[in-house]
N, C-alpha and C positions, 0 to 999 in steps of 0.2 A: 463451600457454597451454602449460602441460607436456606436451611428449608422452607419450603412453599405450606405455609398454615393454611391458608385460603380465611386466615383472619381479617377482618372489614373495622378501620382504627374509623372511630367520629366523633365531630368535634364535641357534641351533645355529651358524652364517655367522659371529658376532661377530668381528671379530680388532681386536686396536688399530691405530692409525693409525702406516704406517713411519714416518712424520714428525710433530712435533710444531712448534706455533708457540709459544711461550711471550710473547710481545709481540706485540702487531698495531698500527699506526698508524693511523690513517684520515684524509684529507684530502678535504674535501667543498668544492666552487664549486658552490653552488647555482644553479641557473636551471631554468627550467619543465620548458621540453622538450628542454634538455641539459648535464644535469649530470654534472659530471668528477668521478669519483671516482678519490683515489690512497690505495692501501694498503699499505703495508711492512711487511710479514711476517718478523719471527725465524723462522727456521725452522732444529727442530734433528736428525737425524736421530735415530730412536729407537735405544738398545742394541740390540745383538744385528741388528741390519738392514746390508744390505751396502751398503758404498759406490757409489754410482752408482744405487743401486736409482731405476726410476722418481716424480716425484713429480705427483700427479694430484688436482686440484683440483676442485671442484664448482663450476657454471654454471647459470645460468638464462635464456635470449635477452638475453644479454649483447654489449654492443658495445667489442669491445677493442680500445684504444688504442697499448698497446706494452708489454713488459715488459722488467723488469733483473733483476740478479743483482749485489748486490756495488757498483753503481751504475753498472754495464756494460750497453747496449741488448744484448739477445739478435738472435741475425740468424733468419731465420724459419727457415730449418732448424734450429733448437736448439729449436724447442716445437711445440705442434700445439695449435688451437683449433678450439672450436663452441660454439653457444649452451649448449651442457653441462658440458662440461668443457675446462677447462686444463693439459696434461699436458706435462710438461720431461723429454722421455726420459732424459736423460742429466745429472743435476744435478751440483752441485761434490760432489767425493770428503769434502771436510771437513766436520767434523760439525756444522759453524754455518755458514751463509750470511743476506744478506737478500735475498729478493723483493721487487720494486716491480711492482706491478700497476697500469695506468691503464683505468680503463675509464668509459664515457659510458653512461647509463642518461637514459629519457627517464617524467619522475616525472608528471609532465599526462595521459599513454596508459597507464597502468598499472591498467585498472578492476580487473585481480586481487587488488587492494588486499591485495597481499603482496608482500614487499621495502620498497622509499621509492615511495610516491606522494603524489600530493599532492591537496587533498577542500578545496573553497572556499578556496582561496587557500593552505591550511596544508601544509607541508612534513610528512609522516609516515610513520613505517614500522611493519610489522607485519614479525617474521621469524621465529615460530616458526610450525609447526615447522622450514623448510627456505628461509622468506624473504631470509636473507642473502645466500644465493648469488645473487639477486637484482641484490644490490648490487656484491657482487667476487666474483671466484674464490676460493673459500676450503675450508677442509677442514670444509663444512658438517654439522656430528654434535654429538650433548650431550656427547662426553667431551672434547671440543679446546679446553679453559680456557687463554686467554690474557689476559693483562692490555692494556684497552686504554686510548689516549689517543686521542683524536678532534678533530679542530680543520675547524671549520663558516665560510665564508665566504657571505657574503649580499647582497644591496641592503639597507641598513639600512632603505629606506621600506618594502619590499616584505616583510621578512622583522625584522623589529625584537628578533623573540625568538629566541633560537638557546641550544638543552636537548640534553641529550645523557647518559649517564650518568656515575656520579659526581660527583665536587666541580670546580668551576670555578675553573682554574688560571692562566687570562689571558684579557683581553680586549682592543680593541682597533678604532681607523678605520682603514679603507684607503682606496685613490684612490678618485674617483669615485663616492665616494655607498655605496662597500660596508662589512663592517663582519664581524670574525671576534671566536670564542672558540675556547677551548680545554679540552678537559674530558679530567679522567683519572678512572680509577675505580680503584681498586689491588687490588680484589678479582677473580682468575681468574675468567673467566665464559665461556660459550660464547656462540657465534658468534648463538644464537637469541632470548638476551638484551641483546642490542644496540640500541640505541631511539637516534633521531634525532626531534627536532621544531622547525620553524623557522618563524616568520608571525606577524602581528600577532593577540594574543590577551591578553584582560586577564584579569589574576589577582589572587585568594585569596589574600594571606599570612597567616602565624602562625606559631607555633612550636612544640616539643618541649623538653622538657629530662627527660632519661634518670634512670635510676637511680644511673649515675653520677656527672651531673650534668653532662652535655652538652647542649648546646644543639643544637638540630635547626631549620634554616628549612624550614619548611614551606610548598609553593605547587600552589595548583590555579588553572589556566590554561584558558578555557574562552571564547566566542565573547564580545566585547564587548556589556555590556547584561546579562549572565546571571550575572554575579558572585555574586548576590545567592542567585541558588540553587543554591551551589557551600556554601552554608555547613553544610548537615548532613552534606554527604558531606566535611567537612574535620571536623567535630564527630565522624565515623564512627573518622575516622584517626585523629584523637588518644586517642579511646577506644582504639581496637585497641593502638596501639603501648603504652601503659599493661598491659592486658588479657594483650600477650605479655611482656612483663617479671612481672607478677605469678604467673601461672599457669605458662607453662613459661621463665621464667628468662633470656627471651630480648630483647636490648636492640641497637637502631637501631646501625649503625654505621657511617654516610656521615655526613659535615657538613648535604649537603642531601636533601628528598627531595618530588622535583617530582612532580602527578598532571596529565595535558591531555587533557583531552576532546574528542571528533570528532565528526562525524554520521555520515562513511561508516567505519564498521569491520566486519569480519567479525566480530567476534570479541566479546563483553559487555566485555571488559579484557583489559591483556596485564602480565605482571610485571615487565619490566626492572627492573633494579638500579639504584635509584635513581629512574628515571623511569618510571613507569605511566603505560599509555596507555590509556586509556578511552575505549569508548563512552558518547556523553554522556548517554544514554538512564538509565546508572548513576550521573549525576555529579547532575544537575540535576535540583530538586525543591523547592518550596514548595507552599504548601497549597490554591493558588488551579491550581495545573498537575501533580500529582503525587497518585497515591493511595498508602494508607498501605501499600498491595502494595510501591510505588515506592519509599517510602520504606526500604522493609525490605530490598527488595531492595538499595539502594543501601547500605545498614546492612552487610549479609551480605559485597558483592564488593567493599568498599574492603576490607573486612578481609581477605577472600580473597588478595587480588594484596599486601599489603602484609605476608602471615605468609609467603609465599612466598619474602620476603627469607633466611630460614633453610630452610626447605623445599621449595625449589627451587631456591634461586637461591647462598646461601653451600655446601647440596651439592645438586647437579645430580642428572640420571639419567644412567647411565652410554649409553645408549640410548635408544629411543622405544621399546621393547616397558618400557623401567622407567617408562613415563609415568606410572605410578598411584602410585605412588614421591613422586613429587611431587604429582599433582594429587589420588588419593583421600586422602591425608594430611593435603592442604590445607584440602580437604571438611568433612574430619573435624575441623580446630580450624576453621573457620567456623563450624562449625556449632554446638563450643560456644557457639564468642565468643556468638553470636547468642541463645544457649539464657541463656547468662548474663546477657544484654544485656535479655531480654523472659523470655516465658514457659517452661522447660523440657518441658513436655509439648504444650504447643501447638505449639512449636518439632518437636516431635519428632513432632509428628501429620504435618503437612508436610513431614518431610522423608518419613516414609511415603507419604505420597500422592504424591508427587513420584516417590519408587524404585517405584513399582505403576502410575505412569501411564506414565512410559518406560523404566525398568531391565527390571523383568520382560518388557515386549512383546520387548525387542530378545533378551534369554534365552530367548524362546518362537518365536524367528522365525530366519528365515535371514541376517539378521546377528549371529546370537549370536556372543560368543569370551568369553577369559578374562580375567579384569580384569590381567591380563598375559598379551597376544596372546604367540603363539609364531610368528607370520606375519604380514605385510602386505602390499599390495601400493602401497598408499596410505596414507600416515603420516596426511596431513589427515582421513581418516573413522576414528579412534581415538580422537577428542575426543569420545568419546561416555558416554551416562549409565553404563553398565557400569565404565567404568572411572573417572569422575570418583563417584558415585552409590553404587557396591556397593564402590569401592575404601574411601570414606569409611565404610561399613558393616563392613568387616575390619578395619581399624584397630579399632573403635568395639569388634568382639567379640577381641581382642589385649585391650582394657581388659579387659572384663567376662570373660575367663578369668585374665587376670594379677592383676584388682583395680588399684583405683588407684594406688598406692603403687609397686607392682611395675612399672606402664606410666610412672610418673614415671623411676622409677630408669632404665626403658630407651629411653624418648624422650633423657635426657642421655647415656647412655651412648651412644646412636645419631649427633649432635651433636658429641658430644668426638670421637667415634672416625673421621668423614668430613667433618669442615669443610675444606671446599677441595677437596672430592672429586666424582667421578662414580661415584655409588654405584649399588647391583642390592636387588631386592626381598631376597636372601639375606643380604646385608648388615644390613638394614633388622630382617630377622627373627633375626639374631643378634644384634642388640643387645638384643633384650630377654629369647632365652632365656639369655645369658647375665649380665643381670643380676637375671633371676629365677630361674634352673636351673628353668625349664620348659621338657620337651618340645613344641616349634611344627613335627614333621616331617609331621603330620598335616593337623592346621590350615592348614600352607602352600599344600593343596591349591584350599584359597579363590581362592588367586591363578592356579593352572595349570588349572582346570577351568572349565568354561563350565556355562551352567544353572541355574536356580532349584532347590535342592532341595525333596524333599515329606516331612513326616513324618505318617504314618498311623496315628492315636492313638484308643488305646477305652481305657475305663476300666472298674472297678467295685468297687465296697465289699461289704465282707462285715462287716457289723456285729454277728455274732455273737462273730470275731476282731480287730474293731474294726482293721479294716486295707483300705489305699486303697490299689487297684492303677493305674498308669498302663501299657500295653503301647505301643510305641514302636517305628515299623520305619520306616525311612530310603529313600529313594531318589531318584534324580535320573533325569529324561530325559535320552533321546540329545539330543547338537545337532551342527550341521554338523562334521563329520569327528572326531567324537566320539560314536560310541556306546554303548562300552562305558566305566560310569563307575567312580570306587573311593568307597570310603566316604569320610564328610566328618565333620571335629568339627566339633558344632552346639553352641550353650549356648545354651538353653533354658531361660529365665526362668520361672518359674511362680508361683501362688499357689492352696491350696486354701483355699477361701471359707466359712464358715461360714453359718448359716442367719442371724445377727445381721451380716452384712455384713463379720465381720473375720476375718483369717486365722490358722487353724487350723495349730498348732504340733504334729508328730510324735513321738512318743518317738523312734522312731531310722527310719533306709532302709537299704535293702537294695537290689541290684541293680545300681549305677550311682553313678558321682560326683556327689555334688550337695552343691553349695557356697556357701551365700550365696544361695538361693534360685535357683539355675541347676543343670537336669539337664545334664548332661556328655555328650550321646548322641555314641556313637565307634563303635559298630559296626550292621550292619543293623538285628538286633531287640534290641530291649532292654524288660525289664519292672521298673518299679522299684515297689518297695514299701514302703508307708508305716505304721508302726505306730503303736496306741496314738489313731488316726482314727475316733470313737465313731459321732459322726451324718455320714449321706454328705455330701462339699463338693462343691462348684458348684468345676469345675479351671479357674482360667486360665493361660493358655496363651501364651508368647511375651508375656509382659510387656516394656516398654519396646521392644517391637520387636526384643528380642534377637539375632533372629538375620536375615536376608533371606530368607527361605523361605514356604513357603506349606504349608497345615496342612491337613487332610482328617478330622475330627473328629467320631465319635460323640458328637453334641452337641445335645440337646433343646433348641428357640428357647427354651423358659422359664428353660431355662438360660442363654442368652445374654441374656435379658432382664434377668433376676437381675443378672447381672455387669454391663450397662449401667447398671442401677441403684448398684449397690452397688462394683462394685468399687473398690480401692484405689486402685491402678495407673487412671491417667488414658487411659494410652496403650490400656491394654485395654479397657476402656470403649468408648473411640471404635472397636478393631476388634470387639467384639460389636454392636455399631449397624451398622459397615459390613456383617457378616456378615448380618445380618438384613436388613438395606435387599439386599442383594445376592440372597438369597436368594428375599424378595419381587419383585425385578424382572424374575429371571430365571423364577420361575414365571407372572408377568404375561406376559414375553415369549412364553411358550408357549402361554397364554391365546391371547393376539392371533392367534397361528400358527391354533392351530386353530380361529379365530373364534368366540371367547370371547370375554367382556368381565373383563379381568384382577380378581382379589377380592385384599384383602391383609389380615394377621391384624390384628384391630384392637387387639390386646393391645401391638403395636408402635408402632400409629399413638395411641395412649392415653400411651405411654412418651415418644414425643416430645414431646407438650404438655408433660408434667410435667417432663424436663428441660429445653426451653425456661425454664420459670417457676422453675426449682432458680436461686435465688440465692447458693446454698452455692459454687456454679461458677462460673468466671470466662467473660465473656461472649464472651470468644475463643474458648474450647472449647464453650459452647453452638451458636456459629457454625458451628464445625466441625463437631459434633454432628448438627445440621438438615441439612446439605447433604448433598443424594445424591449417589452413586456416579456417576460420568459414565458417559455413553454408551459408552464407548472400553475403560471401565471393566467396567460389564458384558460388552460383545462379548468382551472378552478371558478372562471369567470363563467365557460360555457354551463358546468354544473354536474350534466351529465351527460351520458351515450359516449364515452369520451373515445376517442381515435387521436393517438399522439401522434400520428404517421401522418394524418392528415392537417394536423397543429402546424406540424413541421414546417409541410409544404406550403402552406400560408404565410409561417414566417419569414421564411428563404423568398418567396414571392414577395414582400414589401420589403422586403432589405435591398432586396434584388431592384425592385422598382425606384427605391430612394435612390439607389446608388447609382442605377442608371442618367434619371435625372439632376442628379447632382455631384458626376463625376468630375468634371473639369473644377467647381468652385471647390471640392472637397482635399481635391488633387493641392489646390494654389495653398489653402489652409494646411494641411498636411509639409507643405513645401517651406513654409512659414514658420514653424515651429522648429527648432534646433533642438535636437537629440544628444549632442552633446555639452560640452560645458561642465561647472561645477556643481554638481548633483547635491539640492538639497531638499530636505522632506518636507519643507513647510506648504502649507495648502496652497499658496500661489503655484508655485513648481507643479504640484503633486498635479493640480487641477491641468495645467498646458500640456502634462505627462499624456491624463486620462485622456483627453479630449482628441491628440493626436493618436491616441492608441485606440480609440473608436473609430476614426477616420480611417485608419488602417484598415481595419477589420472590412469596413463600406467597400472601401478599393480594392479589397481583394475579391469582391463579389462579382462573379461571374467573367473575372478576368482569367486571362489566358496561361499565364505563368505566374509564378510565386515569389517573380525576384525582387519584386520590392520589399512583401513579409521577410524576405530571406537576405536582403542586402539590410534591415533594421537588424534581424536578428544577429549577422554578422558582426555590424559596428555598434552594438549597444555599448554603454558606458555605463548601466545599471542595470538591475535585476528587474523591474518597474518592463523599462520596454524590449530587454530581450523576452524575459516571458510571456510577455503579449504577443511578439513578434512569431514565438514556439506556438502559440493557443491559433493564430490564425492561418499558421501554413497547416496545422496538423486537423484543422476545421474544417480548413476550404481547399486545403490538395493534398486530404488525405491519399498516400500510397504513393504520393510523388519522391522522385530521388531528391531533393531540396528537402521535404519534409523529414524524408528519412535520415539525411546526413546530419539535420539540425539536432533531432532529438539522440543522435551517435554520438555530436559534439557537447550536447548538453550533459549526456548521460559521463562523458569523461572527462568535463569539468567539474562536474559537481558531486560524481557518483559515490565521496567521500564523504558529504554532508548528509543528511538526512533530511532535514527539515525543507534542504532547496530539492532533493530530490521528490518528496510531500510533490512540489509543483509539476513535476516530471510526470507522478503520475497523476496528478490529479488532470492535467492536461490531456492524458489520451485514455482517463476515465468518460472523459467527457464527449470525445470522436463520438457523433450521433449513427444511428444505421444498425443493423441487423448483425453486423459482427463485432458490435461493443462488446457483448457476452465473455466468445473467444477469446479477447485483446484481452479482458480484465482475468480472466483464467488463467491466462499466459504471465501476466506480469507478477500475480500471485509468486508464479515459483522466481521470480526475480532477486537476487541472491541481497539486495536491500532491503526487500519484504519482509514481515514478520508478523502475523497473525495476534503477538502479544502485544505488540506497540501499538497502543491507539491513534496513535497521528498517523503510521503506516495505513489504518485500518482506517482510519477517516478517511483519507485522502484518496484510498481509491477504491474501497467498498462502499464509503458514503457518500461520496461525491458521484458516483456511479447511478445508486440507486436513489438520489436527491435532485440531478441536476441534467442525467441523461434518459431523458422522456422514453425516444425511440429503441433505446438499447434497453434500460429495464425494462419496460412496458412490450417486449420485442411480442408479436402475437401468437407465437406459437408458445406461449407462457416460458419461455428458455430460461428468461432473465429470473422471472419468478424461483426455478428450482434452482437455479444453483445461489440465488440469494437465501434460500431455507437452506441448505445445504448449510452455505458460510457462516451464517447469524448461528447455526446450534453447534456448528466448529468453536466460534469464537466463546459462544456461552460457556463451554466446558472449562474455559482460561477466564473469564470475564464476562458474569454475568450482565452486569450494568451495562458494558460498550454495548453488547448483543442487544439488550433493551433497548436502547437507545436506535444501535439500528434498524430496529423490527419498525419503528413507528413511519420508516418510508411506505409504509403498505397503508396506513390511516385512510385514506381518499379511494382505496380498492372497488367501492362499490358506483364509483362513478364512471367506472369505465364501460366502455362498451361491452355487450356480454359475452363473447369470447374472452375475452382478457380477463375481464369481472371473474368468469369460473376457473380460470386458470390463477388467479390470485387466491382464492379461497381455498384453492388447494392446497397452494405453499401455502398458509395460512396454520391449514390443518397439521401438513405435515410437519411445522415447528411444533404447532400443540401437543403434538404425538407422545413423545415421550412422558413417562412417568414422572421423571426425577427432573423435573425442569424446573429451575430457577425460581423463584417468588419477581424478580423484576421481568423476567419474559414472559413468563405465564400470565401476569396482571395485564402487559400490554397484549399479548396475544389474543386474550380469550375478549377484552373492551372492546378491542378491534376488529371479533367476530359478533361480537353480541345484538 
């Protein structure tokens, strides 16, 4: 475990590194519990740096073997070690020497599953952000590209496969039963890009052939037996690598390119060059173990880790404060790929919900920062939705103020100009004012500023001058050591709506830049004005999601009714429904409070039905359409005094109400959709899936028995709608013998996989009510559980305290202790997972104050101990601060 320095890294600190390695070696004798590693290091001193200058390497509870210089043992007074660093007070005066470093690392005890450990038998490493030093002494940072060769020795029985990155440059038997390769990668990489995998695993092959007409072997490597559901996320990659040659120009450039799947990773996927390492949870999927969530996901993150090959990985960040550099960029073509792949607005409805269920909480709370922190104190808690999430979201508005065209010219110009480089977001953002001679000195503040912003909008027409005002005033809240903010360019999509459904075209504006249907707002207030606007329009607002912000709108529900009906724009559609569903629940909420029985406009619950049955719409977006606003969802709306209990009851009250009112057409739609057939995952399917598995869920509302959830779950013919079928008997008749017998049958068909069992529990993580607590205690000792596995631990300690309102939040703080409890269990095996968990407490201070002081407790009581992690300590104490 890392000790806690309570050191503060900032960006202002930067210097380059005195010394640079330009070659690194690596020589691996694998064995369990003690494997030799040997590294030789070029190392060359940087210009301008004085001879002799110290040189001082990074550690992590390392066990050193001996070091040379030149092929000289050093005597121990010529260096100094600790499990931290390796520092040669006095190196050679010349400007070239080599380092030999021996060091023993034991890969069996390594539950940090960061550096090389090893997860059922497989030899693997995870090293970014800071994993390598793990493995040797090395000048661990994203700017120290060195070229490496790696040569892997093994038991040929025990370890048959041996990957590494790049192309495979010799092979070979040694005595006794062992057995090496040799692998070089000839592309400069940093030290965090490094990937090792060695163990008996069967594989995937196929292949690629480029645009130029290169042959690519293609291999995904995954547990023997599981081959078989390695095949759409090899069907993913070949589409992707296609996908980047077509759209940004961008073409594979190794011989090989290996993907191996694990059960224990921290991480969904990692990008090494060349070789990705995957969590299998991403890798493996057919239709009998995988829903078409799974599938999609596994769709989205082969692409992710494998466009990375250019945007991360051929240029680097020059830092971890440039992480969004790579990873919101990354986001951001996934998220095409994916848009192109399926539906473009369904695609883009999700990734909305996605940025409103974790980006905005962490922008309203006491981990906020900027999608380019200026501090850390722990690199590992930056991996977060702000910076992968809202980073994806500023790229996305760089398009929609540049245009397409303009963002092509400067994604190549960005490419030509840092291949082989360790680049800075300045960088990134001159590539494209200078291939469009746009001003981004403004804009750039997206990336230095922390916060949601708010734009507070009223309108009015005056039809006697046939002219449509929009008033427009900007602001952002304070966030931690931020509370004075500067103004932000927003582009701000719009549409005025006409009383026939279509949009009303201006003779001319006034007031503001507006381009292509995006107002330009740059300064506080702004009033733009629209002429030659006869009869008043219904305004929409933040079309395609334009911008990441949130909107405060003199805005009649008929008017938002209006626009869910009619509007154009898909994406505003869906947020005029959320605005209204949101609106409805939080006035139910308040119902409940003061002991009311919540009412909801029925001119809303009437809209539903009839977009249900709009066959004009694809049944992915009706899906989306129906589903409320989550719990987590509202609390965050209302702000504070929060009461989940009462959330609850609001929301069960308009499910309740919709479903009343729209049983019979819900029932014929439901009846209409065929469950079974030849199951395939493409978005059409996936979408008629979704859409009758929301329907399901309505009809089981306040209905009397469970045999409809329970006659689906019997005859499902995929994992898609039997799990949905589990999620609503175990939701809406929990403790019934239907529900019980399902999750008996599900537990003994699947009780041998892992990953479908993940759904098992995640499913009765999620049973809302006062005895979640108990149920998640219980299944702890569940003989599939395992406190080391992070998907175990996901799935029903994070999903627990992520997605189940009334059971965390339970009032007599329950949920609170035994989640301190679990988080400083886990921290002892894996700090990182623990950190990660802790950030469910972020939003603590919006609760109502019973609950409020019962979270500050558990709070405290993680802070407690002395010897507590550097990743939990950082999130613990931001979160109290």
């Amino acid at each position: 475990m890392r000790k806690d320095t309570g050191q503060v890294f900032r960006i202002e600190d930067y210097r380059p590194s005195d010394y640079l390695i330009p070659r690194t070696s690596l020589a691996f004798a694998l064995s369990p519990e003690a494997t030799v590693v040997t590294a030789v290091l070029d190392i060359e001193r940087r210009q301008g740096i004085a001879p002799g200058t110290p040189l001082v390497l990074d550690g992590d509870e390392l066990t050193l073997v001996s070091v040379a210089i030149d092929g000289k043992p050093l005597a121990d007074d010529a260096f100094s070690s600790d499990p931290q660093h390796l520092t040669i007070a006095n190196p050679p005066h010349d400007e070239a020497f080599q380092l030999t470093i021996v060091t023993r690392i034991d890969p069996s005890r390594n539950g940090t599953l960061m550096g090389l450990f090893r997860t059922n038998g497989v030899y693997c490493t995870q090293c970014e952000p800071e994993g390598f030093r793990r493995i040797t002494y090395f000048t661990d940072r994203p700017d120290m590209l060195s070229v490496y060769t790696v040569r892997i020795e093994a038991e040929r029985a025990q370890a048959p496969l041996l990957l590494s990155n790049g192309n495979l440059v010799e092979q070979g038997d040694l005595a006794g039963g062992r057995h090496f390769v040799v692998w070089h990668d000839p592309f400069p990489k940093p030290s965090y890009l490094f990937a090792l995998v060695a163990g008996d695993l069967a594989g995937l092959h196929d292949e690629f052939t480029t645009a130029s007409g290169r042959k690519v072997a293609l291999g995904i490597y995954v547990e023997h037996g599981k081959q078989d559901r390695a095949a759409y996320a090899m069907d993913a990659l070949k589409r992707s690598m296609s996908w980047d040659e077509e759209v940004f120009g961008l073409e594979y450039d190794l011989d090989v390119f290996n993907i191996v799947a694990v059960s224990d990773f921290n991480m969904g996927a990692m990008e090494n060059k060349g070789l990705n390492i995957f969590n299998d949870k991403y890798v493996l999927a057919d239709e009998a173990t995988a829903t078409d969530a799974d599938f999609a996901n596994i769709e989205a993150i082969i692409a992710h880790e494998y466009f990375h090959n250019w945007t991360g990985n051929r240029i680097t960040c020059r830092d971890w404060f440039q992480l969004c550099l790579k990873e919101g960029l990354t986001v951001f073509r996934d998220h095409e790929f994916s848009a192109d792949q399926r539906s473009r607005a369904v695609k883009r409805i999700a990734e909305v919900r996605t940025l409103r269920a974790h980006q905005f909480p962490e922008d309203q709370g006491p981990l906020a920062h900027p999608v380019r922190p200026r501090r850390y104190r722990e690199i590992n808690n930056f991996y977060t939705a702000t910076v992968y999430e809202k980073g994806s979201e500023v790229v996305r508005m760089i398009r929609t103020i540049l245009g397409p065209d303009d963002f092509r010219k400067g994604m190549k110009l960005y490419i030509e100009r840092h291949d082989g480089d360790a680049a800075t977001i300045e960088d990134f953002l001159a590539a494209f004012e200078d291939a469009s001679d746009h001003d981004l000195s403004q804009f750039a503040l997206w990336y230095h500023q922390a916060g949601t912003p708010n734009l507070t909008i009223s309108t009015a027409h005056d039809a006697e001058h046939q002219e449509f005002r929009i008033e427009i005033e900007q602001s952002v809240p304070p966030t931690p050591s931020e509370s004075r903010k500067r103004l932000m360019h927003i582009p701000l999509a719009f549409g005025l709506v006409g009383e026939d459904g279509s949009d009303i075209t201006p003779t001319s504006v006034e007031g503001a830049t507006v381009e292509n249907g995006v107002i330009h707002v740059r300064k506080r207030r702004q009033i733009v004005r629209f002429q030659g606007v006869r009869e008043r329009p219904v305004v929409s607002l933040n079309r395609g999601f334009s911008a990441p912000i949130t909107l405060s709108v003199e805005q009649r529900a008929d008017d938002l009714l209006f626009l869910a009906r009619h509007d154009s724009d898909l994406v505003s559609r869906w947020q005029s429904l959320y605005t209204l569903f949101t609106d409805a629940l939080i006035h139910g909420f308040r119902s409940v409070r003061g002991q009311k029985a919540p009412e909801f406009p029925t001119g809303l619950i009437a809209a539903i039905g009839d977009i249900a049955s709009d066959e004009s719409l694809e049944p992915a977006f009706r899906a989306l359409a129906l589903t409320l606003p989550g719990e987590a969802d509202v609390a965050r709306d209302i702000g504070t005094n929060i009461d989940p209990d009462a959330i609850r009851v609001s929301r069960d009250a308009l499910a309740s109400a919709i479903a009343k009112a729209n049983g019979e057409r819900f029932q014929a739609l439901y009846d209409g959709f065929d469950g079974g057939g030849t199951f395939s995952p493409d978005a059409d399917s996936a979408g008629k899936r979704a859409l009758r598995n929301v329907l399901l869920d309505y009809l089981a509302v306040g209905a009397e028995d469970p045999s409809l959830a329970a006659r689906q779950f019997d005859q499902a013919t995929n994992m898609t709608d039997k799990a949905a079928a589990m999620t609503v008997l175990a939701h809406r008749f929990p403790g019934h013998a239907r529900t019980t017998d399902a999750l008996a049958a599900f537990e003994t068909q699947y009780g041998h996989d892992p990953l479908v069992m993940d759904k098992w529990y995640q499913t009765q993580a999620t049973i809302p009510g006062a005895d979640a607590v108990d149920r998640v205690k219980a299944l702890m000792t569940h003989q599939g559980f395992s406190l080391s596995n992070p998907n175990r631990v996901r799935a029903l300690i994070g999903t627990f305290s992520t997605l189940n309102q009334t059971g965390f939040h339970r009032a007599d703080g329950a949920g609170y202790t035994f989640f301190a409890e679990t988080v400083l269990e886990i921290e002892k095996r894996n700090p990182q997972l623990a950190a990660r968990l802790a950030t469910a407490m972020r939003s603590w201070r919006s609760l109502e104050p019973t609950r409020q002081a019962a979270a500050r407790e558990a709070l405290l009581t993680i802070a407690a101990p002395d010897d507590l992690s550097s990743d939990l300590r950082d999130i613990i104490e931001r979160t109290l601060a």
